[in-house]
C-alpha positions in Angstrom: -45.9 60.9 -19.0 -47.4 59.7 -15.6 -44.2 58.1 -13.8 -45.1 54.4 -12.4 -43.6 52.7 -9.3 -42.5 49.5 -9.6 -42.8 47.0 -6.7 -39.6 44.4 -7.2 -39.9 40.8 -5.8 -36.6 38.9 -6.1 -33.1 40.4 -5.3 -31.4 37.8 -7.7 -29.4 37.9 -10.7 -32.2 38.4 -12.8 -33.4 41.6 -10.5 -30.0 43.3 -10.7 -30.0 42.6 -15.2 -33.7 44.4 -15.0 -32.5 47.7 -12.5 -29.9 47.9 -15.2 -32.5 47.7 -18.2 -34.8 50.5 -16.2 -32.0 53.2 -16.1 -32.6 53.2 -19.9 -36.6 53.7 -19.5 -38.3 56.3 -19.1 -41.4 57.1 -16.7 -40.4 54.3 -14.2 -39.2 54.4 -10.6 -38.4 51.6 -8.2 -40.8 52.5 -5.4 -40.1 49.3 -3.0 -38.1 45.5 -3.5 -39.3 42.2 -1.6 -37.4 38.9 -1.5 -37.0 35.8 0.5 -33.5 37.3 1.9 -33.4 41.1 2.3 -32.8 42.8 -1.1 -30.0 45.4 0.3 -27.8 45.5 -2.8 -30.5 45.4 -5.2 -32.0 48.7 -3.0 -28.4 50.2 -2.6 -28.1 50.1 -6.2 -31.3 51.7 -6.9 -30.7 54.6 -5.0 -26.8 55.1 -6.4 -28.0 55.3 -9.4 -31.3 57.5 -9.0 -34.1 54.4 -9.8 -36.0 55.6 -6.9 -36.9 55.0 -3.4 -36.0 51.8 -3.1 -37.5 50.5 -0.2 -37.6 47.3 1.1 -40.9 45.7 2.4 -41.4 42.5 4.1 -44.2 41.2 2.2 -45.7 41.9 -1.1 -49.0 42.3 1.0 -47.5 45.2 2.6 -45.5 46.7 -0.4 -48.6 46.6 -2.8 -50.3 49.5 -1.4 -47.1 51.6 -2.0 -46.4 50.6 -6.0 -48.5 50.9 -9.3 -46.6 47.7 -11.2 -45.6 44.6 -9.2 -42.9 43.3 -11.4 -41.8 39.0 -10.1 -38.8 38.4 -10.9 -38.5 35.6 -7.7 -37.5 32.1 -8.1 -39.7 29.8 -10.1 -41.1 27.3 -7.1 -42.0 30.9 -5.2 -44.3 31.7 -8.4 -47.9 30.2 -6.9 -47.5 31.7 -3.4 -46.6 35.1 -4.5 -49.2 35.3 -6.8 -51.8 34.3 -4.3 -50.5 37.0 -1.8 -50.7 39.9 -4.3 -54.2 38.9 -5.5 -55.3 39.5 -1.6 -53.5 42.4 -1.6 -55.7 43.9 -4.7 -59.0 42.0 -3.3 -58.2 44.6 0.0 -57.9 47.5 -2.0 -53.9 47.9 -3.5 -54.9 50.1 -7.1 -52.0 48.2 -8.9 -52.2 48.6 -12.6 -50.1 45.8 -13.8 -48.1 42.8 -12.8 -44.8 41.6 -14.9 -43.8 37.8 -14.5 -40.2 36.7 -15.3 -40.4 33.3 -17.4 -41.5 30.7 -17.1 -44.6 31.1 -16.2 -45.2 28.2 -13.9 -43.0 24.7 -13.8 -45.7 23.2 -15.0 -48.7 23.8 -17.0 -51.0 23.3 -13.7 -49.1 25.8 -12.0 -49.2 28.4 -15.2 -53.0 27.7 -15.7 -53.3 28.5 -12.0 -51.5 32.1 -12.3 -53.6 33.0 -15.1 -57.0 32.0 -13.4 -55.6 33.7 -10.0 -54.9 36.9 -12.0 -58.5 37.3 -13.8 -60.0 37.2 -10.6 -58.7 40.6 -10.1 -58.6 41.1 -13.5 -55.3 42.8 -13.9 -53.2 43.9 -16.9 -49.9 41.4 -17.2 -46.9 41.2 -19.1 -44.8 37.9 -19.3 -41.4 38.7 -20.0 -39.5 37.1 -23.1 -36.4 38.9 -23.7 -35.1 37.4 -26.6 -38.8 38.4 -28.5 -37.8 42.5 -27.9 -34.1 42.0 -29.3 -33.3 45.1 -31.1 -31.6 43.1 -34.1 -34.4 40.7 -34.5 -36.6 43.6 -34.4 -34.6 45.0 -37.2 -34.2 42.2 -39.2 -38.1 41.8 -39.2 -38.9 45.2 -40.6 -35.9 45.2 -42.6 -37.4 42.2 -44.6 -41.0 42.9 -44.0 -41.9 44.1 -47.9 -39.9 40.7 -48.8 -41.4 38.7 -46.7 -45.0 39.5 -48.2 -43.6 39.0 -51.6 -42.1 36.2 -51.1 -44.0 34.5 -48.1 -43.2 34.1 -44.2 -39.7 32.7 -43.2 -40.3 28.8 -43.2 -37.4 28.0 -40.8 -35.6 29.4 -37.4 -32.9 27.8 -35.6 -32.1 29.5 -32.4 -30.1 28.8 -29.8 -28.6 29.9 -26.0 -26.0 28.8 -24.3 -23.4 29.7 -21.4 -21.6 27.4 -19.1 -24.4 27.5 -15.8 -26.6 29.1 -13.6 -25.6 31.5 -11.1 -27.7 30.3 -8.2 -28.4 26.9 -6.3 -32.0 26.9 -7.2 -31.5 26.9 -10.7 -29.7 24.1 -11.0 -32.4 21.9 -8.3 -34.8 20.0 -11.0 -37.3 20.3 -8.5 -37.3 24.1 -7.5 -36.7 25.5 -11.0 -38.8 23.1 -12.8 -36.0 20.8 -14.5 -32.8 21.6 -16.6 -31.5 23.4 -18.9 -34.8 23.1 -21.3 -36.8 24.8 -18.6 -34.6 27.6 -17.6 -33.0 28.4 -21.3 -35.3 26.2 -23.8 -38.5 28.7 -23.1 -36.2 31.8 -24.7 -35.9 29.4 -28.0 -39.3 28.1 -28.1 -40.3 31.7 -27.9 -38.1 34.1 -30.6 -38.3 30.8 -33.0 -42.0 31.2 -32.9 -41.9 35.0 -33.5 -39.3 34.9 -36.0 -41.5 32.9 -38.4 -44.8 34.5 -37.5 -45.5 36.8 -40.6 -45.6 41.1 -40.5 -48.5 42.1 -38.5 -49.9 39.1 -37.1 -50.1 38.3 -33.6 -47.5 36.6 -31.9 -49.6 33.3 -31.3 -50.8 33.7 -34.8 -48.8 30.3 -36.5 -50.4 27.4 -34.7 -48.4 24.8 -32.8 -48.4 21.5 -34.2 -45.6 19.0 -33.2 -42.9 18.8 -30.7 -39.4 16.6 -31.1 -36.5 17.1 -28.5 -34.2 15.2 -27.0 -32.4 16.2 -23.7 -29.1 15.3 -22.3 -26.7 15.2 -18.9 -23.2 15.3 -20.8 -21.0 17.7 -19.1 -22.8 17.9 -15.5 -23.0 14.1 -15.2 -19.0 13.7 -15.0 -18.1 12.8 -11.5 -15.4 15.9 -11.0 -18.3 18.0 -12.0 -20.7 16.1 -10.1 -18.4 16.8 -7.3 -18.1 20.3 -8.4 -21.6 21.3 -8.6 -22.5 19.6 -4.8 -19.4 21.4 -3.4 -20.6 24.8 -4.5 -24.0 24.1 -4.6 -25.4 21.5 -2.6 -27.2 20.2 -5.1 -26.4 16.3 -6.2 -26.6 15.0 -9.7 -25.8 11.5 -8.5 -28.9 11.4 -7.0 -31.7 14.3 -8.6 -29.7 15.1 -12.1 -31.1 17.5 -14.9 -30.6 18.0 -18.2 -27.6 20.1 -19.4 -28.0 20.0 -23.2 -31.3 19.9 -25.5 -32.5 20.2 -29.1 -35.7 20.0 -30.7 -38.1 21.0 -33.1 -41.5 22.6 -33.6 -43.6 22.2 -36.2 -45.8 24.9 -36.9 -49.0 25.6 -39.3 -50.1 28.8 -40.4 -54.1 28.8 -40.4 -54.3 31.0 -43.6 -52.6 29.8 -45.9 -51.5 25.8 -44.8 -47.6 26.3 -45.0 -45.8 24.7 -42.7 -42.5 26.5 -40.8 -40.1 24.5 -38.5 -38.6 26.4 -35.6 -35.0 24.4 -34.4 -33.8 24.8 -31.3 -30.7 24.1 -28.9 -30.0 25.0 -25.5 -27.1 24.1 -23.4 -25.3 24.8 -20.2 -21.9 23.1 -21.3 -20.6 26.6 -23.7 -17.8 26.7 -22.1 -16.1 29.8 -24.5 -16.6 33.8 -24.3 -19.6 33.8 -22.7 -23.3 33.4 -22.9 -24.4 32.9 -26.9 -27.6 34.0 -27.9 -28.0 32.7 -32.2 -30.7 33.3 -34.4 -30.8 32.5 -38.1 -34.3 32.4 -39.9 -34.5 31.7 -43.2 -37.2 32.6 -45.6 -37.6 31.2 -49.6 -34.9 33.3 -51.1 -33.9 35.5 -47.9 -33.0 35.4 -44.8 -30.9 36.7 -41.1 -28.9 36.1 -38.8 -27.5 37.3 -35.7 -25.1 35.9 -32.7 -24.6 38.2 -29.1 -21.0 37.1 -29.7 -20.4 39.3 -32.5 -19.5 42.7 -30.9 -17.9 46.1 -32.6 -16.0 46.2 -29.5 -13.1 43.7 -28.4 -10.0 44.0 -26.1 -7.3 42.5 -25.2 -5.4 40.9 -21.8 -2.4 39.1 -21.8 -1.2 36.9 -18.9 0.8 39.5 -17.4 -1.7 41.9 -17.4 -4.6 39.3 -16.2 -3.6 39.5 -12.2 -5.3 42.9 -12.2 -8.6 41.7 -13.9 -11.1 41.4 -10.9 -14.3 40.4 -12.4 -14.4 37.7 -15.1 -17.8 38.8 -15.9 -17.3 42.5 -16.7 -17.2 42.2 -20.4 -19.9 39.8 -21.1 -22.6 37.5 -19.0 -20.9 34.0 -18.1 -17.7 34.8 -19.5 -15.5 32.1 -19.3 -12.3 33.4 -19.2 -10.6 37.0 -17.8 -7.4 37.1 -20.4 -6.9 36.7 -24.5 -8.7 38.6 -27.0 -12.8 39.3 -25.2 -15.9 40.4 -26.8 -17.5 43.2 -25.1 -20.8 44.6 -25.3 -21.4 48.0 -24.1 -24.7 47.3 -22.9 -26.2 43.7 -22.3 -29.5 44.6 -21.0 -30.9 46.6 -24.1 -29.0 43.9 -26.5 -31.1 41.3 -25.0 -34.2 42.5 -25.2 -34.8 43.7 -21.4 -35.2 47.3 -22.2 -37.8 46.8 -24.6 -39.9 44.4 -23.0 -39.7 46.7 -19.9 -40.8 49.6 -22.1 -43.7 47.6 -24.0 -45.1 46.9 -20.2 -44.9 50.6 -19.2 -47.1 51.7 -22.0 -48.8 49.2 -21.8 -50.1 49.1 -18.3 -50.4 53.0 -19.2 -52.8 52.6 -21.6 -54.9 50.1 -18.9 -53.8 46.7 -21.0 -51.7 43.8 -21.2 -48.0 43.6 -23.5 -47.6 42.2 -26.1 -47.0 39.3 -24.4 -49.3 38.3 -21.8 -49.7 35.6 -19.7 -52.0 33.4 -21.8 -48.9 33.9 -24.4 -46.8 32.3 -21.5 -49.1 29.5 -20.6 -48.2 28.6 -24.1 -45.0 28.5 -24.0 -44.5 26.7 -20.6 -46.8 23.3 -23.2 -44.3 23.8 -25.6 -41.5 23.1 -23.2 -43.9 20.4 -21.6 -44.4 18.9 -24.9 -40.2 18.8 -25.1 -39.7 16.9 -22.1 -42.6 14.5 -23.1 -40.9 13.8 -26.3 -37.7 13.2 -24.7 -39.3 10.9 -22.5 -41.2 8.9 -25.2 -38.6 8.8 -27.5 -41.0 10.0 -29.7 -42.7 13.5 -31.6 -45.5 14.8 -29.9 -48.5 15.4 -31.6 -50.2 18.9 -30.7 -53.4 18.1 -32.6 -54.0 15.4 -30.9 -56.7 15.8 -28.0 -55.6 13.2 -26.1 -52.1 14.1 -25.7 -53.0 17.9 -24.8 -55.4 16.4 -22.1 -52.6 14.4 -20.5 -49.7 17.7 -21.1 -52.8 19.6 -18.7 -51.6 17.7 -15.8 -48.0 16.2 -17.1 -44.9 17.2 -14.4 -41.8 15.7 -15.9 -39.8 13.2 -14.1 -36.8 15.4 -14.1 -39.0 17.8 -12.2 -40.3 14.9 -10.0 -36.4 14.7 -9.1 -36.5 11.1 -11.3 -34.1 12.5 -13.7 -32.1 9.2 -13.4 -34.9 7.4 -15.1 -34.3 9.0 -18.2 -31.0 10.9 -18.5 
């Protein structure tokens, strides 16, 4: 197995859950990092635990001659301009073989459309990273109930939902630089494992088509004024004036082209879950079966009582966003492989090995960021949104939100 460098762009939160995910792959090395603010504890961990070189560059231009896979995992309003700079970089000779993109994909469907036509003009294998899609227990369940599900037909519903009590980082919670609220940064993960968990055995992933989108989106906790205050004290960022969404729900309709059935794919996203910790559900129900699965169910618990809770140093040590430090906790051993990171890191290995895209590519992506389009359109209407309808897809082509315009008020 040919070993390939990755080139890491972003020194984030989401950089540091991904370095954990590639200990667990094989065939992979982290050859260089790039960010907007020097990635030293993203490079220091590499090398402490044996990733690689772990070199930090100052441009992508001049890390992309030095790495095989670029993998951007940089803030979303950074997206355009580091695309652009890597495609130079492979127009002036770099041999990558891949580039991964973090979701979304682009803010908008402009800015995803761009991405992809920007990438094809160097025609380079891609990989747009879902996590929740490469879950080992949805996985499972799937081929678990694969001979029942052609007996009996697809699974006609999926409810999904994420949820943990905020980002980590100012950007994310800036409508304008991350691309709006809660819909944006959590309501892609539903839109996407909903969609695959009714897609039938051995179809492709975009197989069921899209058909109609209801939401409707919400500033509950975030709007308060002692969290109002609360988020511009640690933050900067001001709800009173540029507020996003901090709760959503929806629904998709979708139709499958072979046989007419319709399937409806729920969703609900919040960043008010203020309980263990970051809840990741899934239930998909098919005519006389069915699964479910919750990242808050864990085989391993412990225990800290108040006495004992002065010596607890890091609240998040047994699970991401965990709300508390003391009482009874769930644990889980290993966060990245449970959500899906491993896998989809794995999946764009062989994939770029073999000279082609993943499984989920950045077309796959540019669908995803109309489905969350066609959300905040709905909210903003107060009405479904109808995917059939050639008008309405010509106006999503061009559509920016007005909680990403930073007009949140208008409509929250």
């Amino acid at each position: 197995m040919r070993t390939l460098r990755y080139g890491i762009v972003g020194g984030g939160f989401i950089t540091m859950f991904h370095l954990r995910a590639l200990r667990q792959v094989r065939g992979v090395e982290v050859a260089g990092l790039v960010s907007r603010r020097p990635p030293e504890a993203a490079a220091r961990y590499v090398r402490e635990h044996g990733l690689g070189e772990g070199k930090v560059y100052r441009s992508v231009k001049e890390m992309a001659p030095h790495v095989d896979v670029v993998a951007i995992f940089a803030p979303n309003f950074t997206r355009i301009a580091t695309i652009e700079e890597l495609v130079d970089a492979v127009k002036a000779g770099a041999p990558l073989k891949g580039v991964i993109c973090e979701k979304p994909l682009g803010r908008n469907l402009p800015e995803a459309r761009r991405l992809v036509e920007l990438i094809r003009q160097v025609n380079l294998p891609n990989a747009y990273f879902e996590n929740q899609i490469y879950m080992k227990s949805v996985n499972a369940a799937r081929e678990q109930l694969r001979q029942v599900s052609e007996a009996m037909g697809p699974p006609l519903l999926a409810r999904s939902g994420e949820e943990h009590a905020g980002p980590h980082n100012a950007w994310f919670w800036d409508p304008t630089q991350q691309g709006g609220g809660v819909m944006s940064d959590m309501g892609c993960h539903c839109l996407g494992v909903g969609w695959y968990a009714l897609t039938p055995p051995d179809k492709p992933v975009r197989f069921l088509q899209p058909q109609s989108v209801s939401a409707d989106l919400a500033l509950l906790k975030w709007g308060q004024p002692r969290w109002r205050q609360e988020l511009l004290d640690r933050f900067g960022v001001d709800y009173a004036r540029t507020p996003a969404e901090d709760f959503a729900t929806g629904m998709v309709t979708y139709l499958n082209p072979e046989t007419g059935q319709r399937a409806k794919s729920q969703f609900s996203v919040s960043w008010m879950f203020d309980k263990q910790g970051m809840r990741l559900a899934l239930e998909t129900l098919g005519a006389g079966y069915g699964f479910e699965t919750s990242t808050l169910r864990s085989s391993l618990e412990v225990f800290i009582g108040d006495v004992a809770a002065a010596g607890v140093a890091n609240a998040e040590a047994a699970l991401e966003k965990s709300q508390s430090s003391r009482g009874l906790l769930a644990v889980q051993p290993n966060e990245a492989d449970l959500y899906g990171y491993t896998d989809e890191n794995e999946d764009a290995a062989a994939s770029f090995r073999a000279g082609r895209s993943a499984m989920l590519d950045w077309d796959y992506g540019v669908e995803i960021v109309r489905l969350t389009m066609a959300a905040y359109l709905a909210s903003e209407r107060r009405a479904t949104v109808d995917l059939t309808d050639p008008a309405t897809n010509e106006f999503l082509e061009t559509y920016v939100p007005l909680i990403q315009q930073g007009r949140g008020g208008e409509v929250l």
